[in-house]
C-alpha positions as CSV (number, residue, x, y, z in Angstrom):
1,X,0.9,-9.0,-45.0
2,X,2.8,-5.9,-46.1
3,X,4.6,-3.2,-44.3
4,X,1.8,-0.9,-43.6
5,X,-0.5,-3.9,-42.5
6,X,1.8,-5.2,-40.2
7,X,2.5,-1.9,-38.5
8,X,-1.3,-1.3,-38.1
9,X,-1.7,-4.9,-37.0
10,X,1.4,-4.3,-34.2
11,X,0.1,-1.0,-33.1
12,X,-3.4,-2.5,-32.6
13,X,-2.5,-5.5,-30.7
14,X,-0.4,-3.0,-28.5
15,X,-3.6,-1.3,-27.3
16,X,-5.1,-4.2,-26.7
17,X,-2.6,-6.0,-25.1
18,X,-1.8,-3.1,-22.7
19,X,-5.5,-3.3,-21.6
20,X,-6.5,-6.6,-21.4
21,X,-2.8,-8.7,-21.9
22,X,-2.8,-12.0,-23.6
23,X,-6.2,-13.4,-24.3
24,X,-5.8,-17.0,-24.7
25,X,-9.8,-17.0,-26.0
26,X,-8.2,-15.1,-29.3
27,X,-7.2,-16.9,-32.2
28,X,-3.8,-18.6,-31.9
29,X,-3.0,-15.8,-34.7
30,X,-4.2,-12.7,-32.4
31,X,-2.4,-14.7,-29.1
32,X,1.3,-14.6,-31.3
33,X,0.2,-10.9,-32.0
34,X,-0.2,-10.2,-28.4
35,X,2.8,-11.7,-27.4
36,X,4.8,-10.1,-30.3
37,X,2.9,-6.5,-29.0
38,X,4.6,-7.4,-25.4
39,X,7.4,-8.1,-26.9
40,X,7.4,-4.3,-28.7
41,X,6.1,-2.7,-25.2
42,X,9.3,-4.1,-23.2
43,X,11.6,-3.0,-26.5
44,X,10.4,0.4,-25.9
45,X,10.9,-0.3,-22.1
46,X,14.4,-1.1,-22.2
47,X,15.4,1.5,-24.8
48,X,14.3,4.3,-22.7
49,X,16.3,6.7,-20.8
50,X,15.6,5.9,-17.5
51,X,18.4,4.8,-15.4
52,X,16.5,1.9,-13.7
53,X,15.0,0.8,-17.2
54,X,16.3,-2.8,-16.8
55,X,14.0,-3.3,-13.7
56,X,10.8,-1.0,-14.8
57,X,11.1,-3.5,-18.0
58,X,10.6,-6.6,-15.3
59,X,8.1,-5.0,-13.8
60,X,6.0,-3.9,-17.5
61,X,6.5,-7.9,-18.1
62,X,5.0,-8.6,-14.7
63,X,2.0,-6.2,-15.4
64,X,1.1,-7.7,-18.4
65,X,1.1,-10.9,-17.0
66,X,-0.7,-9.8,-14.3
67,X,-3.3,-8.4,-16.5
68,X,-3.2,-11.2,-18.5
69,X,-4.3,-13.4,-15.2
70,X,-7.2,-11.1,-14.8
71,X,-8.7,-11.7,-18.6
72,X,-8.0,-15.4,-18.8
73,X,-9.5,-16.6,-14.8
74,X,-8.5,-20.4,-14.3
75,X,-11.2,-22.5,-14.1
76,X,-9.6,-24.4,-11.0
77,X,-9.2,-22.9,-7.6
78,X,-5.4,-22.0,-6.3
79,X,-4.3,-23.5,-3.7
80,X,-1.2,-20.9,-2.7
81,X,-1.5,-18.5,-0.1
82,X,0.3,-16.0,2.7
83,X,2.1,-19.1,5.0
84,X,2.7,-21.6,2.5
85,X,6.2,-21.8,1.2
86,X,7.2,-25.2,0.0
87,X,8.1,-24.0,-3.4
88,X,10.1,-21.4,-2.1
89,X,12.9,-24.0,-1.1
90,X,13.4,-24.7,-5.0
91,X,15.5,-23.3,-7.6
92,X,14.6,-20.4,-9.2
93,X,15.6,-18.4,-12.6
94,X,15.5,-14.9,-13.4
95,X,16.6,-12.7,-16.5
96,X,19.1,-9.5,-15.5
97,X,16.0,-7.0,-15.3
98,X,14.4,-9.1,-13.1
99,X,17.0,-9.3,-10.9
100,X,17.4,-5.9,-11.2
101,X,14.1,-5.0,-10.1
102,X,14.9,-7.4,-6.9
103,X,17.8,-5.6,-5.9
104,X,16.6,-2.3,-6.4
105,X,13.4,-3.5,-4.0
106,X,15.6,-4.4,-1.6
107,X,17.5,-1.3,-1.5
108,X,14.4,0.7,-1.6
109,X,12.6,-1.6,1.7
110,X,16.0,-1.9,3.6
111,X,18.0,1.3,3.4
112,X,19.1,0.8,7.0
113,X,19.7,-3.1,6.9
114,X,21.0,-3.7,3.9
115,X,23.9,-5.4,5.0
116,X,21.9,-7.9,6.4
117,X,19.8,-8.7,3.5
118,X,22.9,-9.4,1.2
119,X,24.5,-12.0,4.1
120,X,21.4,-13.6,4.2
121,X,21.7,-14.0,0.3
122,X,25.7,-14.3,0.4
123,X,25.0,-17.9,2.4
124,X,21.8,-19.1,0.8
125,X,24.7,-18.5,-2.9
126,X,27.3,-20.4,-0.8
127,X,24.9,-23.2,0.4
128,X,23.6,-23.5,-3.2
129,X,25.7,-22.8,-6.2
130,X,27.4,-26.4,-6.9
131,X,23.6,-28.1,-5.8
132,X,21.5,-29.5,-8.7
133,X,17.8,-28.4,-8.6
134,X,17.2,-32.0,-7.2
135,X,19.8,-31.9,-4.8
136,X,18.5,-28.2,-4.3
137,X,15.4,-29.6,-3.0
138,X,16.6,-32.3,-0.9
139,X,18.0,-30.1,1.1
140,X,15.5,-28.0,1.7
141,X,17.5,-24.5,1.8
142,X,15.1,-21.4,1.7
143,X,15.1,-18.5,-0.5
144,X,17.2,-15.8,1.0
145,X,14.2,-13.5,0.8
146,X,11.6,-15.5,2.5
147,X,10.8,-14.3,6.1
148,X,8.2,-16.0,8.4
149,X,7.1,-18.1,5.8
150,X,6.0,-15.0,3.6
151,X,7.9,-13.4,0.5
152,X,8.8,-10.5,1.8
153,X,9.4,-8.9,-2.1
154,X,6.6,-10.1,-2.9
155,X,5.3,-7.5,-5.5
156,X,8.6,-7.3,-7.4
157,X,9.2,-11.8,-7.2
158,X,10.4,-13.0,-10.6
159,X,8.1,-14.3,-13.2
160,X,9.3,-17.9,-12.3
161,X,7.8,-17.4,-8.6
162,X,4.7,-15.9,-9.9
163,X,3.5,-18.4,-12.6
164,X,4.5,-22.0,-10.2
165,X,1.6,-22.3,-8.9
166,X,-0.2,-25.2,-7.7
167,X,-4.0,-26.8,-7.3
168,X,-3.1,-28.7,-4.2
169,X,-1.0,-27.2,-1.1
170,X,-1.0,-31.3,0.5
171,X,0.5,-32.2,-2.8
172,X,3.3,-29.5,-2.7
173,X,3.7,-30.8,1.1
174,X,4.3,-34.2,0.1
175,X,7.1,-33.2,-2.5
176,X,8.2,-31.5,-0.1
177,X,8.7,-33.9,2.6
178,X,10.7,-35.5,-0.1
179,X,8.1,-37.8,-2.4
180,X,9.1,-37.7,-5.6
181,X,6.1,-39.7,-7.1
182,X,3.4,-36.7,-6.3
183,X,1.9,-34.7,-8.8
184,X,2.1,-31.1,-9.1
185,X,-0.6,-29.4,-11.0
186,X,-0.5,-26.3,-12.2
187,X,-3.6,-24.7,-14.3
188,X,-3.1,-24.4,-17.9
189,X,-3.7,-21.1,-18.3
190,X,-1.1,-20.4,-15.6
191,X,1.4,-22.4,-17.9
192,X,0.4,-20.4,-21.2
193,X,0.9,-17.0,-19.8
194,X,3.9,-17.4,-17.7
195,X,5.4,-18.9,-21.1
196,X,4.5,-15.5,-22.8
197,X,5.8,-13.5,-20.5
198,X,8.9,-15.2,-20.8
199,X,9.2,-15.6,-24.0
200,X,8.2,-11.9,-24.6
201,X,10.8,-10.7,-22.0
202,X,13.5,-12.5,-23.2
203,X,12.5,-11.6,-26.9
204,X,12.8,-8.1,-25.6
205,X,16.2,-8.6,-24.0
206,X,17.6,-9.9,-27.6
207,X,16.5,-7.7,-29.4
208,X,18.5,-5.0,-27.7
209,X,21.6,-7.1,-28.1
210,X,22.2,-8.1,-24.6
211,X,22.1,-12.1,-23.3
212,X,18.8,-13.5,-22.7
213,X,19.3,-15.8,-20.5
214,X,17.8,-16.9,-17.1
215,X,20.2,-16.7,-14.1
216,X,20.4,-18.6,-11.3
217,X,18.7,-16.5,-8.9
218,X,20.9,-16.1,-5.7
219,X,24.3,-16.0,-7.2
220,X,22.9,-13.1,-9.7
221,X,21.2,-11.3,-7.1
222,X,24.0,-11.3,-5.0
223,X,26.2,-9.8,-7.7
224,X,23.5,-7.4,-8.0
225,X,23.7,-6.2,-4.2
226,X,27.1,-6.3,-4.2
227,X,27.5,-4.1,-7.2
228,X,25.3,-1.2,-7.2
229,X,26.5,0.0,-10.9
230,X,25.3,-3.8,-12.0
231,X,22.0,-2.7,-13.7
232,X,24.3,0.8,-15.0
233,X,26.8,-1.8,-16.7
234,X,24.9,-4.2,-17.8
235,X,22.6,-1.6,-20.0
236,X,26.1,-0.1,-21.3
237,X,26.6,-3.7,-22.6
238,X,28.6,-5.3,-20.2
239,X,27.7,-8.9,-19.2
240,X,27.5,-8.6,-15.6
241,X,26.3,-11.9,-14.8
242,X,29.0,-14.3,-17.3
243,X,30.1,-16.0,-14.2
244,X,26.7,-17.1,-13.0
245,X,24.8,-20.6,-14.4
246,X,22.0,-19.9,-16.5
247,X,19.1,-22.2,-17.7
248,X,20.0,-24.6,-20.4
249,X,17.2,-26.8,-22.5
250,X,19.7,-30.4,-23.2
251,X,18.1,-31.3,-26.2
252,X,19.3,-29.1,-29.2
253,X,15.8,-29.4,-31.2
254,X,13.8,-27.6,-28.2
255,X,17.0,-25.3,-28.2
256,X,16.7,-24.8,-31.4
257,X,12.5,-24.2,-31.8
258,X,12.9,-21.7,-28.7
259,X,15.3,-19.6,-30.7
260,X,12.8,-19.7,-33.8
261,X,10.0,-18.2,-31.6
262,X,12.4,-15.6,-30.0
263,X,13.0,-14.6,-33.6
264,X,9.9,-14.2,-34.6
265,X,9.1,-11.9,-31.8
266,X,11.7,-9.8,-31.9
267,X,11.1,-9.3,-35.9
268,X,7.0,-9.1,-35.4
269,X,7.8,-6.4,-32.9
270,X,10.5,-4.5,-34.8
271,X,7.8,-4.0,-37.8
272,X,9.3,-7.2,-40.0
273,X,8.0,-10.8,-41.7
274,X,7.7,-13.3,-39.4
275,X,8.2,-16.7,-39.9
């Protein structure tokens, strides 16, 4: 494909990917385009000028997987709704900008009782930071944001909470009354386009030269709170969040093929060969 074709190519699968987001119907060679169009939409995101451009990039990777969601409906019924929160005693990832768009949520929804909000995530970081995700859910400790069973940041919730979802709400009760043997099905499709959006977010986030990585959510999101210049820094270049455990993959080959298609994102969306 040469230069010319593959700008064309890019700039088509934007348009379409900003209307309709990934269509997992396409050809596995238009679904890489789409992702690698997301990829370019969340480039152009981050490299604006606006001062909260960390957190309105979230929030673009959230749209498209939102639009995504409505082009590709799953064939099996969703169990989640309002009231049921057994997955929200688990651990939880999120990149900087979409922490970002947390905190700045938060500041937006609780200008009087902000103070509050950060103890409540100040001891749900204390009570978690040295627990494994096992150990994590063992003890059962709720998400700092969770109020009467209900998300209460619900529209700006990290793409980790919005793509775990499940079939069954008994089965998610069982694991979490602590059986480790139950089954927790989530719909392919769910699967496929959260892994886009992450991919394509994170993809994003390297190709502006600045970690891609998933925090751990409370410890970052405390940082965040606490420092009201965090998203200001970390665009300047500063890594915020270096203190603050991040997800890992243990074995070095997956390591290693996640890096390949981070590369070939970044390069589809900055108008080069992919691999």
């Amino acid at each position: 494909m040469s230069r010319h074709e593959r700008r064309l190519k890019l700039k088509q699968s934007v348009d379409a990917v900003t209307r309709r987001g990934v269509d997992l119907s396409a050809p596995p060679n238009d679904q890489q385009w789409a992702v690698i169009a997301a990829t370019r939409v969340l480039i152009d995101t981050l490299d604006s000028r606006h001062p909260t451009r960390a957190a309105n990039t979230a929030k673009r990777a959230h749209e498209v997987f939102e639009t995504s969601l409505k082009t590709n409906p799953s064939p099996h019924p969703i169990a989640c709704a309002k009231g049921c929160a057994f997955c929200c005693h688990v651990s939880v990832t999120a990149t900087a900008p979409e922490v970002f768009l947390v905190a700045n949520a938060l500041r937006e929804k609780h200008k009087d009782d902000l103070q509050a909000i950060l103890y409540r995530v100040q001891a749900a970081d204390q009570k978690t930071r040295a627990l494994t995700s096992m150990e994590r859910a063992a003890q059962r400790v709720p998400c700092a944001l969770l109020e009467d069973n209900a998300c209460s940041i619900y529209e700006s919730r990290p793409g980790a909470c919005r793509g775990f979802v499940s079939t069954s709400a008994q089965a998610c009760e069982r694991g979490f009354n602590g059986d480790h043997t139950v089954r927790i099905d989530t719909p392919g499709v769910w699967l496929s386009l959260r892994s886009a959006q992450k991919q394509a977010l994170l993809a994003a986030i390297a190709a502006t030269d600045r970690q891609s990585r998933c925090y751990e959510f409370h410890h970052a999101l405390r940082i965040a709170l606490e420092n009201p210049d965090a998203e200001t820094r970390w665009l300047k270049g500063e890594d915020v969040f270096k203190d603050v455990s991040f997800e890992r993959m243990e074995d070095p080959a997956a390591e290693a093929h996640n890096q390949r298609i981070i590369a070939t994102l970044v390069a589809g969306a900055l108008g080069k060969e992919t691999a």
